[in-house]
N, C-alpha and C positions, 0 to 999 in steps of 0.2 A: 456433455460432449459437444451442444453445440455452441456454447458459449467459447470452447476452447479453437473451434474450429471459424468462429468470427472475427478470432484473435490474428487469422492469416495464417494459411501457408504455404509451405511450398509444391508450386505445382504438380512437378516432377514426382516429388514423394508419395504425390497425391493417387499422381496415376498409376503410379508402381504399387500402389494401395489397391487398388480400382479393379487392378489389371489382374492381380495376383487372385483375389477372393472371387473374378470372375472365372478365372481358369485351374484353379486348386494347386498351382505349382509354382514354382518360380521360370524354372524353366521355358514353361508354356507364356507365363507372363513375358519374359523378355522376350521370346520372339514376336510375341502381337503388336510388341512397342517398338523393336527392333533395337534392343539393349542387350548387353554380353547379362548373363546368368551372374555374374559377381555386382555388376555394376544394379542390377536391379536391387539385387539384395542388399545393398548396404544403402537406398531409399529405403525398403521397408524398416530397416534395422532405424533408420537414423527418424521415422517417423515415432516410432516406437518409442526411443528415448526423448523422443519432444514430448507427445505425451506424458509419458513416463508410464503407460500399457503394453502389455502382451495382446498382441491384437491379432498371431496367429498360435497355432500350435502344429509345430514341426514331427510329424512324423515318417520318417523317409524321406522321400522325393513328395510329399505332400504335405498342404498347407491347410488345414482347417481353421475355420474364425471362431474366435473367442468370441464369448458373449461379449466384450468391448469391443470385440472388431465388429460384429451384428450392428452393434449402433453406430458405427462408424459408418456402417457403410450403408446405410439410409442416410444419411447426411451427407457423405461423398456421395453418392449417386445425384441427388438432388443438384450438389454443386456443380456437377460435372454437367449434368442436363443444362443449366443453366448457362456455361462456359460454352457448349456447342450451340447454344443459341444466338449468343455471342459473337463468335465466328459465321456462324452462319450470317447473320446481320452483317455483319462485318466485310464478310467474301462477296455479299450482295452489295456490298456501295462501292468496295474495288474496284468492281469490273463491269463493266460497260453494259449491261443486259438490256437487249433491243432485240426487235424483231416481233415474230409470231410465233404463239407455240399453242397447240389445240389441245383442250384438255376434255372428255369424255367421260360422262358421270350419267346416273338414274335422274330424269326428270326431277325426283323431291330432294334429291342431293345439290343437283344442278340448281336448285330455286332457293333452296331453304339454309345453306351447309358452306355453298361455296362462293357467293356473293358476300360472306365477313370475312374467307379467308384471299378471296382476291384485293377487298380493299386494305386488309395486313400485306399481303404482296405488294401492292401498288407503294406504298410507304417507302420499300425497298428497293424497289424495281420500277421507276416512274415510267419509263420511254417500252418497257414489256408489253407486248399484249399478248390477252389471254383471251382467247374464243372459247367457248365453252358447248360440245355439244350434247342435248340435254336429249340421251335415248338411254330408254330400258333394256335397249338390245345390246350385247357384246359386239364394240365396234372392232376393229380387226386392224388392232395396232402393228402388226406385222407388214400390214400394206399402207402404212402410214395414213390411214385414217384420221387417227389422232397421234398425237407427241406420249400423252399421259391418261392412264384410265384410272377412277378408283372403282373398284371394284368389290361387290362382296361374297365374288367365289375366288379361289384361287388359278391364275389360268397353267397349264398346262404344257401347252406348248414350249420347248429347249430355248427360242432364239428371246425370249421374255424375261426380263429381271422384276422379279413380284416383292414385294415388301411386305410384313402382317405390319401395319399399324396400330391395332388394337381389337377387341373383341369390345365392342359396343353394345349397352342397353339399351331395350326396349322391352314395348309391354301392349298389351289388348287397349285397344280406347273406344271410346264411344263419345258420343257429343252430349250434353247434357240435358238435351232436350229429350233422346234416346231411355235415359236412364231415367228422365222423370215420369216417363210412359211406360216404359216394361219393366221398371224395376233393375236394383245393382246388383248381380252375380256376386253372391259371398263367395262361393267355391266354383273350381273349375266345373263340377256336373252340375251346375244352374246354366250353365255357356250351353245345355243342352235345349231349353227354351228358346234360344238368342237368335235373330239372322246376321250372318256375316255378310262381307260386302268381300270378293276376289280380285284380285291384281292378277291378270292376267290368264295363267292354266288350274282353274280350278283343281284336276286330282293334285298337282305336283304343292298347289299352296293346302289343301287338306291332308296332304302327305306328311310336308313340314307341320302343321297345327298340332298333330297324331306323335310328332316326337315328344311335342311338351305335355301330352297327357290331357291335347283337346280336341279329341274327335268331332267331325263335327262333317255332317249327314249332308249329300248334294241337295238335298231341297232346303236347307240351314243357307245355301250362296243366293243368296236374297237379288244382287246386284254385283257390279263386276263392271273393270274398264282393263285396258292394258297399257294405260296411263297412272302414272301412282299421284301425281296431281287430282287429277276426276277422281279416281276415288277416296282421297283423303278428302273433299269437296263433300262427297257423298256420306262419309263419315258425320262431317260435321253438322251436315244438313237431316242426322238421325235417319238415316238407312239401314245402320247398321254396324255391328263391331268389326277393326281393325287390328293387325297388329303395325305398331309404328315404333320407329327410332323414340325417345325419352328426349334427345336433344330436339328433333323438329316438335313432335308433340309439344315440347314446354313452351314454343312458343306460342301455342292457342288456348287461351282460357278459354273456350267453351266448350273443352275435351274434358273425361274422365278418364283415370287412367283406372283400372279392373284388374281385380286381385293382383295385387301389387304385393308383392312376399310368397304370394303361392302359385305364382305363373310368371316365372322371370325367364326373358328371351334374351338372347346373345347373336349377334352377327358380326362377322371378321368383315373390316375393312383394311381392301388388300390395294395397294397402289402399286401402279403397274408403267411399263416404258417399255421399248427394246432395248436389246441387250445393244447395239450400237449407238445408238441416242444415249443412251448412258455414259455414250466416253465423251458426250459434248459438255462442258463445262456449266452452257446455259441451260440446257435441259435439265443436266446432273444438279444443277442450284436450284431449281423452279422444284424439281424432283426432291430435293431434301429439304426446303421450304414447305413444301406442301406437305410430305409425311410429318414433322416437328407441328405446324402448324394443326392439320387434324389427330395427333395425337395426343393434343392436349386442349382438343376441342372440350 
């Protein structure tokens, strides 16, 4: 399949591909494209016969994918991804992006995360600046504190446009120096010996620990800061087990990463703007740069 689709095609077809297995209809598909219901159909149809596959199956008003249309449509997706990146590049040398726009992130996002995606911005956006302010605290982009938060709660408030970027891994680490002293936790009930190091509000981060199956006793919060820098520090310097992103972790080799396959952690990173900054062209660019760009962090 995708040697046929290296061959070239056409875009259009593509989408009406894209569009249709995203929303099970035709229907549905042409209005997301803003195409008459015939005109869309006779893309999919005319894709169909370049292949020479049945790449849906028509039953009613609904369009189910064929096994050929399944691998299709891993390989159109991928193109399509690719195609808005494109553009987006693209819509960034257009257009004049100047100015100031303030972006708010956690301390170890702000250090470790967003200094390779601002030097990918600056590529496209030379004359852009980006301030970055580095708190753990929910800054309060309604009062224009900041332009842009990422975020990894979702916020709540109506006047907010939140994005999920992705559910990112992570895992327990300890530094190596840690591990060659007390010993590697084969299983989560070894984490019963261990002391952890807290970020912040001890019950609410032993709260979270208890979802994944790791309890773990207030005389176990060995040390503690409300800095996630200090204590990733304190990690390293064998204080104690953390949990940490996999992407900041990877960059310190002198981390372990602990039960790796039987303690796997997930956290939503959510980007965030007002819902009026969103109708500004340079925000809305910085804002779809930076979700593309940490989505495929």
């Amino acid at each position: 399949m995708q040697n046929r689709m290296d061959q070239g095609f056409d875009w259009n077809r593509l989408r009406a591909f894209l569009a249709t297995a995203e929303t099970g209809s035709l229907s549905a598909a042409a209005r997301s494209l803003g195409l008459t219901q015939p005109t869309l159909g006779r893309q999919v149809t005319a894709l169909e016969d370049e292949l020479g596959l049945a790449l849906f199956e028509r039953t009613g008003r609904a369009m189910a994918l064929t096994d050929a249309g399944h691998e299709l449509l891993r390989d159109a997706r991928a193109m399509g991804e690719a195609a808005n990146r494109i553009a987006l590049l693209a819509e960034g040398r257009a257009h004049a992006l100047e100015g100031q726009i303030k972006v708010t992130a956690s301390d170890m996002t702000s250090a470790y995360i967003l200094p390779d995606l601002l030097v990918r911005l600056r590529s496209i956006a030379p004359r852009l600046r980006i301030d970055v302010i580095a708190a753990n605290d929910i800054r309060d982009i309604l009062h224009r504190e900041a332009d842009i938060a990422i975020r990894h709660v979702r916020p709540t408030e109506p006047d907010l446009i939140a994005r999920l970027v992705r559910d990112a891994p992570a895992h327990f680490y300890a530094s190596q120096d840690y591990v060659a002293e007390r010993g590697l936790p084969e299983t989560s009930a070894d984490l019963a010996g261990h002391d952890f190091i807290s970020l912040g509000d001890d019950v609410r981060m032993r709260t979270a620990m208890a979802q994944y199956g790791v309890p773990v006793d207030k005389i176990q919060m060995r040390a503690g800061s409300d800095s996630g820098i200090a204590t990733w520090e304190m990690v390293r310097k064998g204080l104690g087990i953390f949990p940490m992103s996999d992407e900041i972790a990877g960059q310190f080799p002198d981390v372990v990463r602990l039960l790796d396959g039987q303690v796997d952690i997930t956290f939503p990173i959510w980007l965030v703007t007002h819902r009026d900054l969103h109708t500004s062209r340079r925000i809305r660019l910085v804002f779809d740069l930076l979700a593309e760009m940490t989505g495929t962090a």
